[in-house]
Structure formats: C-alpha cells, structure tokens
N, C-alpha and C positions, 0 to 999 in steps of 0.2 A: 619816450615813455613806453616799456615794455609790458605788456598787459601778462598779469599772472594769475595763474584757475586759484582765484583767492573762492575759498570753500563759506564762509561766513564771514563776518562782522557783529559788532553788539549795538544793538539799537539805544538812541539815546531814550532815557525817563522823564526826560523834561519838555516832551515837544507838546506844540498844541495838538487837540487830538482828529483827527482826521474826519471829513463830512463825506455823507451822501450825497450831497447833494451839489450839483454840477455847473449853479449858479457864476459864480466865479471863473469859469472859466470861458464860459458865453458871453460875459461879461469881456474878458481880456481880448476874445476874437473878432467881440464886435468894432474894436478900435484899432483893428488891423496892426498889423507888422510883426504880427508872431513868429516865431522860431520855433518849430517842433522837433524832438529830439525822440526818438523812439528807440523800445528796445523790442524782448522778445515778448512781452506778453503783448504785445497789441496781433500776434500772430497766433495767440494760445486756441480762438476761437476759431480759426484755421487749419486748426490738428497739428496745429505746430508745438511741442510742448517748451517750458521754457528751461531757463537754469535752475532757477532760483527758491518760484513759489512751491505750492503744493502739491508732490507729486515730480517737483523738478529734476532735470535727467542728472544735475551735480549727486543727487542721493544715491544717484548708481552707478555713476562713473567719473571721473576725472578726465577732460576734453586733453587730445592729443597736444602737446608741446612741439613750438619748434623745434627744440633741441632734440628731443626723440624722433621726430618725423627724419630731422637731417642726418642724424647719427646712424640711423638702424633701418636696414633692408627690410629686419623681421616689420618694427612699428609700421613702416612704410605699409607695407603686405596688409597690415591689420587694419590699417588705416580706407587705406584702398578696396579694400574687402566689404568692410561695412561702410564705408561711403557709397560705393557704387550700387550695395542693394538697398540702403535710403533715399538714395537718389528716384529711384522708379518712386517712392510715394511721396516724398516732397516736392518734385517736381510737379508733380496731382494739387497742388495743394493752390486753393482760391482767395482774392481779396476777401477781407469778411467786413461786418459795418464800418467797422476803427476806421480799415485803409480808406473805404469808400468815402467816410465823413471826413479824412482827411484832405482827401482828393479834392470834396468837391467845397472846403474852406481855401484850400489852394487857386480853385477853380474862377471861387468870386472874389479871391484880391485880400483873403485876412491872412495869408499868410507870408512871409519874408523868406521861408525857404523849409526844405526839410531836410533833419541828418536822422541814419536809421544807423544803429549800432546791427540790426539785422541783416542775412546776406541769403534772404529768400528771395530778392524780387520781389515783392507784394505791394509795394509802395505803387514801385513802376506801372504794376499788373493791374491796379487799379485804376491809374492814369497821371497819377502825380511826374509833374516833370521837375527835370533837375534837383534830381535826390543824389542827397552826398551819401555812397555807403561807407559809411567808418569803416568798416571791416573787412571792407571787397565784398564779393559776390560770389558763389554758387557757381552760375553760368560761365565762368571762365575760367581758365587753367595756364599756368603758366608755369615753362621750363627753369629751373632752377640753374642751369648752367648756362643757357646762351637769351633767358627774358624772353623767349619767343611766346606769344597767345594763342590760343587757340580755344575753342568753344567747349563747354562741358558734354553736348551734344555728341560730338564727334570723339572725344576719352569714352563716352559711356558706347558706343558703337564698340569700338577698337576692346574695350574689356569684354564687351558680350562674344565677341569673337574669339578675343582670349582664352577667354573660360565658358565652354558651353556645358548648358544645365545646372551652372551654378546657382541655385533655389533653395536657399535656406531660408528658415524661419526665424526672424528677429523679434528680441525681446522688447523691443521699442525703437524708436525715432528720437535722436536727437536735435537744438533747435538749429545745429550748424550741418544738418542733412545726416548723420554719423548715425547706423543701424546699430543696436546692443548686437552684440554675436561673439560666442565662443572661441578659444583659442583652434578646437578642432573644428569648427566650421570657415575659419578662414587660412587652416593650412595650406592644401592647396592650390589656394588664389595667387593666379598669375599677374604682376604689375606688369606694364608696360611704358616704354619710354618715348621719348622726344622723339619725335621723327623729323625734326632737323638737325638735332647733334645727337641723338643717344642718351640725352641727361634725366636728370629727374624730374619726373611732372608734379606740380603741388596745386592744389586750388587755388585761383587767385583773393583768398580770403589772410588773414591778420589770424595767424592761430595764437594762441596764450604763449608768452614766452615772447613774442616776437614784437616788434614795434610799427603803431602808426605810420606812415609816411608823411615823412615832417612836412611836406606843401600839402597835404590834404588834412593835416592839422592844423595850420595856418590857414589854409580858405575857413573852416569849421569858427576859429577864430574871428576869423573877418563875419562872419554872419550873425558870430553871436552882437559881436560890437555895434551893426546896424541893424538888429532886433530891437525891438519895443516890449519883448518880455519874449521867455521863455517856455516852452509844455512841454513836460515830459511825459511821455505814454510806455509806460508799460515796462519801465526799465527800474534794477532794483541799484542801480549807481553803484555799481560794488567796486566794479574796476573804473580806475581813474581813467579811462580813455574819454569815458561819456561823464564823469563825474565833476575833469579840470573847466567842462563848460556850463554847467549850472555854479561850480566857484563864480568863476569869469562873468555872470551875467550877475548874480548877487551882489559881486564886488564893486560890479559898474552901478549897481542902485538899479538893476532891471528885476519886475516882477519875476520869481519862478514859480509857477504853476505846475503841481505832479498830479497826475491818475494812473492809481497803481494798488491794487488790490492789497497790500503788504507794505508793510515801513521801506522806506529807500535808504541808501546813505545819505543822499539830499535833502532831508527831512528838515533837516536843521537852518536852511538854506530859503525854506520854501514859504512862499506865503499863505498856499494855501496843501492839501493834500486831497485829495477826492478816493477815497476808497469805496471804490466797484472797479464790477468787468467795462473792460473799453468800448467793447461795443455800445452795453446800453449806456453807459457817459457820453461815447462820442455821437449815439447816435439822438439822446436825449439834447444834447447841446446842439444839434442839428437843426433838431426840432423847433427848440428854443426862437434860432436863427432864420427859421422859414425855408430853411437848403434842405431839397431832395436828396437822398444819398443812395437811391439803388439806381442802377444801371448796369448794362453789360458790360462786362470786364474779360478782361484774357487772364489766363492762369498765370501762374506762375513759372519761372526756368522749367521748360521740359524736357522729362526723359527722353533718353531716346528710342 
C-alpha cells in the first residue's frame, strides 16, 4: 500500500458528535491492552507542526514523492537543502505531556504496544520502549543503491562541510523535519553521496508515493489483533497506512478510541471521539489514573 500526499477528504454528516471529555478513554486504559496508534498532532505541542489541522504545513506545500526524490538531481538538492536546515530545529524539539503520558501508561502495564505514524523520535525521547515507526525515522539515512545506514548525525556533519555558511531563513518546519525555502535559496546546496558506493542517500523514512514494508506491516497487524482496543492520538487517518488498522480493529469488534482535535477519516469507525489538545486529554487521563507524567526525558534525534 503506497501512501499518497492525499490533500483532503469529506467528512461524514452522520457521525455522533465528538466530547470533551476524556472519560472514556481512562476508562479503556484502566483494563489494559491498549494499542496506541499516533500521528502528528500529539507532537504539535512540541513545535512540531502537523499536516492536516490548523495551520497545517499540506496548506503550503505538497511533501516530496518518491518518485520525484528518485527521478531528479534538481528535487533531490531541494530536498536535501531544506531538510538539512530543519533538521538543526527539529532535532531541538522535546517530549511534551502526550508522549510523557504515553510513556508512563506503557510504563505501568496499560498498554500492548505503540505504533507512531511519526518519524521524530519523541515517543523513544520520552521513554517509551519498542515503538513501531510506521514511517521510519529521522535519525537514519539510508543508501539507495547498496542499503548501507548510516546516522543522520554524521549526513548532517558531512553537508555542513559541504556547504559552509549555508544560513538561510525558512518559512516554516515541516512535521517530517522538511524547512519551507525558495527555489533561490537552495540553489546552490551541495548533496552529497554514499561513501560506500557513491549512491544516493535518502532518509530512512516512507516518503508519499512509496510503500510500508510489508513485515512492518504485518508486525503492526499482529499488535492490532492482540490489542484489547485501540487509541489513536493525533492522527487525522487520511492516508490508509494508519487508517487499514483502525479498519482491522473495528472489524475484529475491538473498541477504537480517537483524540484528535479535528474529524479523522476514522470517525465512522470510532466509538468514541475526544476533541481537545493531546496533552491536556492525555495528561487529564493521567490524572484520572493516579500516573505521574513529568520526568526528565532526552530530546529528540540530534542535530549535529
């Protein structure tokens, strides 16, 4: 299943209509075996902006395609140009309550796993262990002709060398690290290649256009099936990558449970809806549950 920059959808007029109140979902944590599914807004309070909502970076641009990345030296350049100056601030960027309350429902046993359709790290950064990233990660880079990895640490090094004094001023952060910048500010940005064979370097992230990896599809699968209900935080379901597993948990008769400030495609799907910010849901539901959720946390993927 190839994920495409789908720009909208039309919300249904028939759903029940969404609550404040976060009852329900304290309710589904307290019986343990939840599955949490996240997107970008539970990173919005992070200064991470997302797709979708208010303000969302899809109103200003269209996220790079495989097919453009692999086709074209020039996209490549544009790409690599405003990645590598988002990177210095996203990589800045901290758990906020969402992750921390996630972490620390993980922490006391209510939950069965978590998949983040995000590729900040923040999950991790909080403390949560064995996070599926749907979409790959940020922090890695991988050669498109020989598979080899390497760290996004050590590309971000190798470009500041590449291009020194390259300091331009972007017009915003995208949620997948991607800086707005002009076509004359990223002329000329130097890419640089594999330094095991010479090939192309790409994030090791799932850009639009390109498809899941079917065994991390199929684990994703497996988790929904031995879930006891499902949460989605912060994701508007648009694209079917995160969308096939709120199907898949409905279909099996598993609660789904969303908080999500905005209609999802999942709506239809859901048992309940919770419209507010993540934080104060998750960190009201916290509360609810008697779980701490501030602690020290380590950042997120860092610059270099």
């Amino acid at each position: 299943m190839r994920m495409r920059p789908t720009l909208s959808w039309t919300p249904s007029e028939d759903l029940l209509p969404a609550t404040s109140d976060p009852g329900p979902v304290a309710d589904a944590l307290g019986t343990g075996g939840v599955l949490v599914l996240s997107g970008a807004g539970i990173s919005t309070e992070s200064g991470i902006p997302d797709y979708r909502g208010e303000g969302g970076s899809l109103s200003r641009h269209t996220p790079m395609t495989y097919q453009d990345f692999t086709a074209s030296a020039q996209a490549r350049r544009r790409y690599w140009a405003r990645s590598h100056l988002g990177w210095r601030t996203f990589g800045r960027a901290r758990p906020n309550t969402g992750h921390l309350a996630v972490e620390a429902f993980g922490r006391h046993g209510l939950l069965s796993g978590v998949i983040t359709q995000n590729v900040d790290g923040l999950h991790q950064a909080a403390g949560s262990a064995d996070v599926v990233e749907l979409h790959g990660t940020l922090a890695r880079v991988v050669c498109l002709s020989c598979g080899a990895f390497s760290p996004r640490r050590e590309l971000a090094r190798r470009l500041e060398e590449a291009n020194p004094g390259f300091e331009p001023v972007a017009a915003g952060i995208n949620p997948d690290g991607d800086a707005d910048l002009t076509d004359d500010q990223v002329a000329g940005f130097r890419v640089v290649p594999c330094t095991v064979c010479g090939g192309i370097l790409k994030p090791d992230v799932v850009f639009f256009g390109e498809s899941v990896p079917q065994e991390r599809v199929e684990h994703c699968r497996e988790l929904v099936r031995g879930a006891a209900s499902l949460l989605v935080l912060g994701s508007s379901l648009t694209v079917m990558s995160g969308l096939r597993f709120v199907r898949q948990a409905a279909q099996a008769g598993k609660p789904v449970l969303i908080v999500n400030r905005d209609q999802t495609r999942g709506d239809q799907y859901a048992l309940t809806r919770v419209s507010l910010p993540l934080g104060t849901a998750l960190g009201a539901v916290a509360h609810r549950l008697g779980l701490p959720v501030s602690r020290v946390v380590d950042a997120g993927p860092q610059p270099a």
